[in-house]
PAZAPA-4460 file (N, C-alpha, C; in steps of 0.05 Angstrom, whole numbers, plus 32768, in hexadecimal, padded with zeros to 4 digits):
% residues 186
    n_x    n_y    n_z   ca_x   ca_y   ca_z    c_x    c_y    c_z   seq   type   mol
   7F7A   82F6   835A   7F96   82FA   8354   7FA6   82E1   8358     1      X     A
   7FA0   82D1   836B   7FB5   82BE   836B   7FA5   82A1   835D     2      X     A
   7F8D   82AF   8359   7F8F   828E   8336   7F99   8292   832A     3      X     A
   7FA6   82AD   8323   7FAE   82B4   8309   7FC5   82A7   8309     4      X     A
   7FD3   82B2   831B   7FF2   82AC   8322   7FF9   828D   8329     5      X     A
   7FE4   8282   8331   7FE0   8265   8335   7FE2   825B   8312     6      X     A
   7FCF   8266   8302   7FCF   825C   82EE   7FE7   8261   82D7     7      X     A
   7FF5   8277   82D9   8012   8281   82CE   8025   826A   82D9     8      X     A
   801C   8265   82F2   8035   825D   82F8   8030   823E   82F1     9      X     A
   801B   8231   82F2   8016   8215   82DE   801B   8216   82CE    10      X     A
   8018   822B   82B6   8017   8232   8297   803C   822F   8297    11      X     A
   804B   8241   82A2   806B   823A   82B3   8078   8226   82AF    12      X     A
   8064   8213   82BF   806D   81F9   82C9   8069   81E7   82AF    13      X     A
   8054   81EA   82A1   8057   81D8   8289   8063   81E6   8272    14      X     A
   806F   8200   826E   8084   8205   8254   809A   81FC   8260    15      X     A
   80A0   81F5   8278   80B8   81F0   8285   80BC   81CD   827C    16      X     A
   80A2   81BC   827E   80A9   81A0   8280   80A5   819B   8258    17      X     A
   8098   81B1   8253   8098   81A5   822E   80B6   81AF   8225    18      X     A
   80C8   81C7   8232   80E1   81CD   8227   80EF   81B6   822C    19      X     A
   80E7   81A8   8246   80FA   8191   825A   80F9   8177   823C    20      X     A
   80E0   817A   8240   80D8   8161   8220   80E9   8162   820C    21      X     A
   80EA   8179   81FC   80F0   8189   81EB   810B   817D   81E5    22      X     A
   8118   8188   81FB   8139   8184   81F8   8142   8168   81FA    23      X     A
   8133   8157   8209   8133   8137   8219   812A   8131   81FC    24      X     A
   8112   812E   81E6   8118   811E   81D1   8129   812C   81BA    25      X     A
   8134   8146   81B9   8148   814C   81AA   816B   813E   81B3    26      X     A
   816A   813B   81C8   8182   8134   81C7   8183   8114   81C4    27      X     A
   8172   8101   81C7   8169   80E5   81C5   8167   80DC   81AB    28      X     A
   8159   80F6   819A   8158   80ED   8187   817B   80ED   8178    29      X     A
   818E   8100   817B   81A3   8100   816A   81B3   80E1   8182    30      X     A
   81AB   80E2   819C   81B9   80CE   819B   81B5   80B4   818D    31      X     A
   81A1   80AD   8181   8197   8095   8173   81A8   809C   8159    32      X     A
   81A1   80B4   8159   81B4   80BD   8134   81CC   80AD   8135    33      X     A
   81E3   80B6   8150   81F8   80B0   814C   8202   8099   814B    34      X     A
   81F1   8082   8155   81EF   8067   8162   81ED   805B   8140    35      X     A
   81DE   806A   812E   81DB   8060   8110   81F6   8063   8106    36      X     A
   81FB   807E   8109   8215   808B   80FB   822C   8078   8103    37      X     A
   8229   8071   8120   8248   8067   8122   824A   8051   811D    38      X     A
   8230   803B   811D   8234   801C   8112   8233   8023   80F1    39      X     A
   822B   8039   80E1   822F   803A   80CA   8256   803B   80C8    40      X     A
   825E   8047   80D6   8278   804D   80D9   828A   8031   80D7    41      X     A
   827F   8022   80E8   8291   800C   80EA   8288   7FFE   80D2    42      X     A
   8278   7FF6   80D1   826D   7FE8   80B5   827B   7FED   809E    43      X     A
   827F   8006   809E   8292   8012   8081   82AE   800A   8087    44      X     A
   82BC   800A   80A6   82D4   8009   80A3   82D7   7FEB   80A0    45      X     A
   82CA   7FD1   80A8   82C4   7FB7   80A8   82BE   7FB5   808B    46      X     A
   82B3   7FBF   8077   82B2   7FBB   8058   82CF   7FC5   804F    47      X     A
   82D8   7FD4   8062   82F8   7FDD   8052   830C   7FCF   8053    48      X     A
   830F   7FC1   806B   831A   7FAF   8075   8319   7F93   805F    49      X     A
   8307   7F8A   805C   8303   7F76   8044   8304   7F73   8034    50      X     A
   82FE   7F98   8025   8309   7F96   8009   8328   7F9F   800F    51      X     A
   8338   7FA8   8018   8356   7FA4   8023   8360   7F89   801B    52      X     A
   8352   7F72   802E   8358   7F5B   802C   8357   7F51   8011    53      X     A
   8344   7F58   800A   833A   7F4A   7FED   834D   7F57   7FDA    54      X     A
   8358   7F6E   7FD9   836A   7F7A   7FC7   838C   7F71   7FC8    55      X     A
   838E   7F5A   7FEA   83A3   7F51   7FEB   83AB   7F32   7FDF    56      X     A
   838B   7F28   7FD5   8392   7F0A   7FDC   83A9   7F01   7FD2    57      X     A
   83B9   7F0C   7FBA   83D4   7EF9   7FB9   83E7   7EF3   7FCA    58      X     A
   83EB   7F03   7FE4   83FF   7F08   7FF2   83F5   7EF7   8002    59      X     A
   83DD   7EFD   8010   83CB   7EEC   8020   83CB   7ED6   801D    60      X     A
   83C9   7ECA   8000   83BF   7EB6   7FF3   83DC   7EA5   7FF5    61      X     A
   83F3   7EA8   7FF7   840E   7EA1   8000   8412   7E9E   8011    62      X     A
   840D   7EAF   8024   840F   7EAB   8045   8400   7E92   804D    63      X     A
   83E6   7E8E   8044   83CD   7E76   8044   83DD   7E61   8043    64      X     A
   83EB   7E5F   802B   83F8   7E49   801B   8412   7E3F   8032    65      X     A
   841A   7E4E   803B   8436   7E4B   8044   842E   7E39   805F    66      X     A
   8413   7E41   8070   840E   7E3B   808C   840C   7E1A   8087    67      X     A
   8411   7E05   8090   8411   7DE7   8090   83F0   7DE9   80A0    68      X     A
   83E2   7DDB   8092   83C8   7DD4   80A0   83C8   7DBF   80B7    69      X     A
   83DF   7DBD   80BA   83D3   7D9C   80CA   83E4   7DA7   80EC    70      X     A
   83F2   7DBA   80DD   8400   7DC5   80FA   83F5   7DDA   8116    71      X     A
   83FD   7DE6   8128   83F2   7DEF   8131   83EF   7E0E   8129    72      X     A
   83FE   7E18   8119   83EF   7E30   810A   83DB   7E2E   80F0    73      X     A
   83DE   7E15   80E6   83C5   7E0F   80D4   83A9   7E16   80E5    74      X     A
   83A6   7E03   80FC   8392   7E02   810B   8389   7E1C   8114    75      X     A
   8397   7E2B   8125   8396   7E48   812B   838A   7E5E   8119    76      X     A
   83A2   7E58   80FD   8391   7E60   80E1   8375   7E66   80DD    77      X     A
   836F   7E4B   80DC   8351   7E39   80D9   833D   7E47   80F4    78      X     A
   8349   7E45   810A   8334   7E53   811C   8333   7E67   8123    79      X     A
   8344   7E81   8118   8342   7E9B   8115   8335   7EA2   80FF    80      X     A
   8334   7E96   80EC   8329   7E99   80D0   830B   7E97   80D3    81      X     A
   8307   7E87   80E3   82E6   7E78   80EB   82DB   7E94   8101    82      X     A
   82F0   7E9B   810B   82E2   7EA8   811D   82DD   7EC2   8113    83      X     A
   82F4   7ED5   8103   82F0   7EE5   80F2   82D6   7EEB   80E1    84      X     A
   82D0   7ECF   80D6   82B7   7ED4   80CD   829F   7ECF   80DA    85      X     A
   82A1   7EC0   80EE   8289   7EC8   810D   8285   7EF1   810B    86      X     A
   829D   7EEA   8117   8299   7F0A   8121   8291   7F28   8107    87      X     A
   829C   7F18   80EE   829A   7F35   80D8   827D   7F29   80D8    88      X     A
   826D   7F16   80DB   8259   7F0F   80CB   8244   7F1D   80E3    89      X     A
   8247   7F19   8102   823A   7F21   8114   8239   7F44   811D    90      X     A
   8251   7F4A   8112   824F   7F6D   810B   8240   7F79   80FD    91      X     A
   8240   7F6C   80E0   8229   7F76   80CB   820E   7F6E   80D2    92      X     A
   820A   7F5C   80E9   81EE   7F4E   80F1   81EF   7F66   80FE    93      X     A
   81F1   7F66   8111   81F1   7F7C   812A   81E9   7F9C   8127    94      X     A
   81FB   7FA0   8107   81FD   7FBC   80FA   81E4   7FBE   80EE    95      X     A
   81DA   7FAC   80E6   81C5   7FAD   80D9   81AC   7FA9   80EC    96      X     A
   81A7   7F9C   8104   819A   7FAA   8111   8194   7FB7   8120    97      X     A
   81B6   7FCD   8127   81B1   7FE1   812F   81A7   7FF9   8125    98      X     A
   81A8   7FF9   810C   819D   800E   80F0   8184   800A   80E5    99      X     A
   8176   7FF2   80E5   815A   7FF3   80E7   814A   7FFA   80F4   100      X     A
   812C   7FFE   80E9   811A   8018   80FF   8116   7FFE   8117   101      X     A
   8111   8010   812C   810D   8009   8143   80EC   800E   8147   102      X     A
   80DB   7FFB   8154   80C2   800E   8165   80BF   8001   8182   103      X     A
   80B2   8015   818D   80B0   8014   81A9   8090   8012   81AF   104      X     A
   8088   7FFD   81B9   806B   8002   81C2   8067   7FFA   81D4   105      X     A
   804B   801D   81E0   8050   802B   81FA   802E   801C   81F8   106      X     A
   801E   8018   81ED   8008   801A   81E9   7FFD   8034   81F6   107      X     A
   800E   8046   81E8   7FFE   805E   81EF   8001   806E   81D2   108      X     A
   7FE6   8078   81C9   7FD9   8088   81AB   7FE1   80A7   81B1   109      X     A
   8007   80AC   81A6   8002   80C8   81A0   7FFF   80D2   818A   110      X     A
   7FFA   80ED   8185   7FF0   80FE   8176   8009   8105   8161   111      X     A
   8020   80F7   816D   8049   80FA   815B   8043   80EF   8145   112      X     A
   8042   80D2   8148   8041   80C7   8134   8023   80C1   8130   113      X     A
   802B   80B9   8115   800C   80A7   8114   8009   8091   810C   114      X     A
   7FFF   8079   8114   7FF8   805C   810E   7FE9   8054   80FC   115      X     A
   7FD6   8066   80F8   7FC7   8064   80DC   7FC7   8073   80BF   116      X     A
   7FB2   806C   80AE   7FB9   8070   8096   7FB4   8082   8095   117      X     A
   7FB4   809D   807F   7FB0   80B1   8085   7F8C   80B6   807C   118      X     A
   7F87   809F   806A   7F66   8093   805F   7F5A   8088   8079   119      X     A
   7F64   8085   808A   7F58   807C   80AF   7F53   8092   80C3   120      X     A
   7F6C   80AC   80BE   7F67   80BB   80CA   7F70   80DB   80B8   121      X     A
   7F5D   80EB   80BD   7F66   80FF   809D   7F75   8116   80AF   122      X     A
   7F7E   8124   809F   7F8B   8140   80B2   7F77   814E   80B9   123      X     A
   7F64   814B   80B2   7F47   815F   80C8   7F40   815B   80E5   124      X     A
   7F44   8140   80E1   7F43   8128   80F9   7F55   812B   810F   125      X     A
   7F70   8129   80F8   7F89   8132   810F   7F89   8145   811B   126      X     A
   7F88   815E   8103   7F8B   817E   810A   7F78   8186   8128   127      X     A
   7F5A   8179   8122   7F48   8179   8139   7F50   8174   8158   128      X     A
   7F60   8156   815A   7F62   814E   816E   7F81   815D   817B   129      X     A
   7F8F   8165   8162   7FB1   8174   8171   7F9C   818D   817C   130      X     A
   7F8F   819F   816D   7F88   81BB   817C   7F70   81B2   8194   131      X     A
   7F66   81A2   819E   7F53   8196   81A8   7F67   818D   81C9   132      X     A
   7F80   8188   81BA   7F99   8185   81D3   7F9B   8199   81F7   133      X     A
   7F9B   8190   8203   7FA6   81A8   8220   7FBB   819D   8219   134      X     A
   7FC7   81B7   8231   7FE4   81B4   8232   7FEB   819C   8235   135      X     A
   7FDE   818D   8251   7FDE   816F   8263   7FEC   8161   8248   136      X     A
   7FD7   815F   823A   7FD4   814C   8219   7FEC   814C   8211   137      X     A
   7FF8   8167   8208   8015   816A   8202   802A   815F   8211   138      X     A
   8027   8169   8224   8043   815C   822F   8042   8140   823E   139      X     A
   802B   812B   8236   802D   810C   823D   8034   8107   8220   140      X     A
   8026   8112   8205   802F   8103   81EC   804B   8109   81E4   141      X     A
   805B   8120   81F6   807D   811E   81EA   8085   8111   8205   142      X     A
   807D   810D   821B   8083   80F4   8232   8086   80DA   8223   143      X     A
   8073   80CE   8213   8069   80C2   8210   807D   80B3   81EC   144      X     A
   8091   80D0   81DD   8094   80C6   81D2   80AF   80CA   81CF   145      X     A
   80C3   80D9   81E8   80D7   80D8   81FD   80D8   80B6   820E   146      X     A
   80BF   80B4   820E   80CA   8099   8221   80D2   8083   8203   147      X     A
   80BE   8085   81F1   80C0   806C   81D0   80DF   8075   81CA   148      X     A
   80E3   808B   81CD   8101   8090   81BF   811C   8083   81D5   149      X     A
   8117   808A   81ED   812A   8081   81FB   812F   8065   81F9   150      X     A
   8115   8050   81F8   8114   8035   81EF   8124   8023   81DA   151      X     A
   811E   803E   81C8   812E   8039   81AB   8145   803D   81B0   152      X     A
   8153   8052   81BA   8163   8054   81C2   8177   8045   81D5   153      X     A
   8174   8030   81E2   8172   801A   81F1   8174   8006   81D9   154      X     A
   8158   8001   81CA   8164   7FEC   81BD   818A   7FF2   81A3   155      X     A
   8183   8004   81A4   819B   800B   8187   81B3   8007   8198   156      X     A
   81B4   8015   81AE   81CF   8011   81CA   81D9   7FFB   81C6   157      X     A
   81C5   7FE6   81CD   81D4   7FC3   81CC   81D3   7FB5   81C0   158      X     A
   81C1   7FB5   819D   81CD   7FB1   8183   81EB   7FBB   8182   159      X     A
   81EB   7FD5   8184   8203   7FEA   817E   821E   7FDF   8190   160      X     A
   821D   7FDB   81AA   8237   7FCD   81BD   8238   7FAF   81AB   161      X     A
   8228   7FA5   81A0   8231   7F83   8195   8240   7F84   8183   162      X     A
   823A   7F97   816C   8242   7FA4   8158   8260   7FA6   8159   163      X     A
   826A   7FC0   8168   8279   7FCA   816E   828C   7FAF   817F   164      X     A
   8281   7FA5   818C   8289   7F89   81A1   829E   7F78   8189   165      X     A
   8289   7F73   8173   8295   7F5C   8159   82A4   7F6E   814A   166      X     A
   829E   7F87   813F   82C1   7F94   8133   82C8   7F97   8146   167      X     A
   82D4   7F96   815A   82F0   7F94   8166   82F9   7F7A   816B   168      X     A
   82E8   7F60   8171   82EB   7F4D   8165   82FD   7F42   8152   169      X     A
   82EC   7F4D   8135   82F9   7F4B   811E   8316   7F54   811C   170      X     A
   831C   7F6D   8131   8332   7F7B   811B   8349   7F71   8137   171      X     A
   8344   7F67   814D   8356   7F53   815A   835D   7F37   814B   172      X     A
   8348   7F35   8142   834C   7F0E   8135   8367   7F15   811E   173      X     A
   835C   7F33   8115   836C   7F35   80F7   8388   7F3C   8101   174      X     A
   8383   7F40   8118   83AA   7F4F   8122   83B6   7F2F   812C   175      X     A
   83A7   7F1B   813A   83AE   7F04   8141   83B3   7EF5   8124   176      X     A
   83A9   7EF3   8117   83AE   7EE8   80F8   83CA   7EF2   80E9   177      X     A
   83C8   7F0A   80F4   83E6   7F14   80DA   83F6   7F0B   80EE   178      X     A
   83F3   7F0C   8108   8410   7F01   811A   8413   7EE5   8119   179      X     A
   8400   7ED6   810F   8409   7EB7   8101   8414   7EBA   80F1   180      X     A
   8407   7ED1   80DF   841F   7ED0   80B9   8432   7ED7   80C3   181      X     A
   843B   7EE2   80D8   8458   7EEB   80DC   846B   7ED8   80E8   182      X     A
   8457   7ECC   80FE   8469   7EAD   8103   846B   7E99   80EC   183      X     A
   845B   7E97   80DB   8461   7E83   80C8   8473   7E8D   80B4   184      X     A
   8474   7EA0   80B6   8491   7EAB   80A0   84A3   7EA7   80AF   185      X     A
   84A3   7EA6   80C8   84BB   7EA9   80CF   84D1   7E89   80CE   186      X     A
***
């Protein structure tokens, strides 16, 4: 009687740590989602922003004209302008590799994904070795691909803060810039 209950209560203990899995790479995974979604976000409003600009140049293109180059808002001009495009150019770097695939290597062979071709390894092969699985098996290969996601997750984080870091950057440089057009009109 009490292997039994010994063994229920192991059997227990591991639907308990594969649910624990379960939910730990479901919710990792949408956080990586959002980490795409939201540098896609800025990216779009940073393309809006430019074509804005670009739809203003005459006005723009007067204001330009009006600033004396040699003075100290020429200069200012000139190195907000420089930096503007540091920063729009290091946003779209940034955005772009926070939205590319990420991999993580554990040097450990799970059964999630697969590394080979499917002419290397066939679904008989596969099928064999998933039902061939113990529990143990199961819950190190979603350990295993809970820890690759959190990694990824990690890397997209601090692509994603640089990102985010250079549009706000950008859209300070651009509020410092119109308050020169406004001193130089004045």
């Amino acid at each position: 009687m009490d292997n039994t209950n010994t063994a229920n209560e192991e059997k227990k203990t591991d639907e308990i740590k594969q649910a624990f899995l379960s939910s730990a790479i479901s919710d990792i995974s949408a956080y990586i989602q959002l980490a795409d979604t939201k540098v896609s976000i800025i990216m779009a409003a940073a393309v809006a922003l430019i074509v804005g600009l670009f739809a203003c140049y005459e006005p723009i293109g007067k204001l330009i004209a009006s600033v004396k180059p040699c003075s100290w808002q020429g200069v200012a001009l000139f190195v907000l302008a420089a930096l503007l495009a540091v920063s729009t150019i290091s946003m779209f770097v940034f955005g772009i590799l926070t939205i590319r695939s990420h991999v993580s290597k554990i040097g450990y062979k799970s059964k999630w994904f697969l590394p080979q071709s499917t002419k290397e390894y066939s679904f008989d092969a596969y099928k064999a070795d998933v039902l061939s699985m113990s529990d143990e098996d199961v819950i190190v290969n979603m350990a295993a691909e809970l820890y690759k996601l959190n990694d990824i997750n990690r890397q997209k984080q601090a692509t994603n803060k640089w990102a985010l870091r250079s549009f706000s950057a950008s859209l300070i440089i651009i509020a410092a810039i119109a308050v020169l057009f406004l001193l130089s009109a004045l």
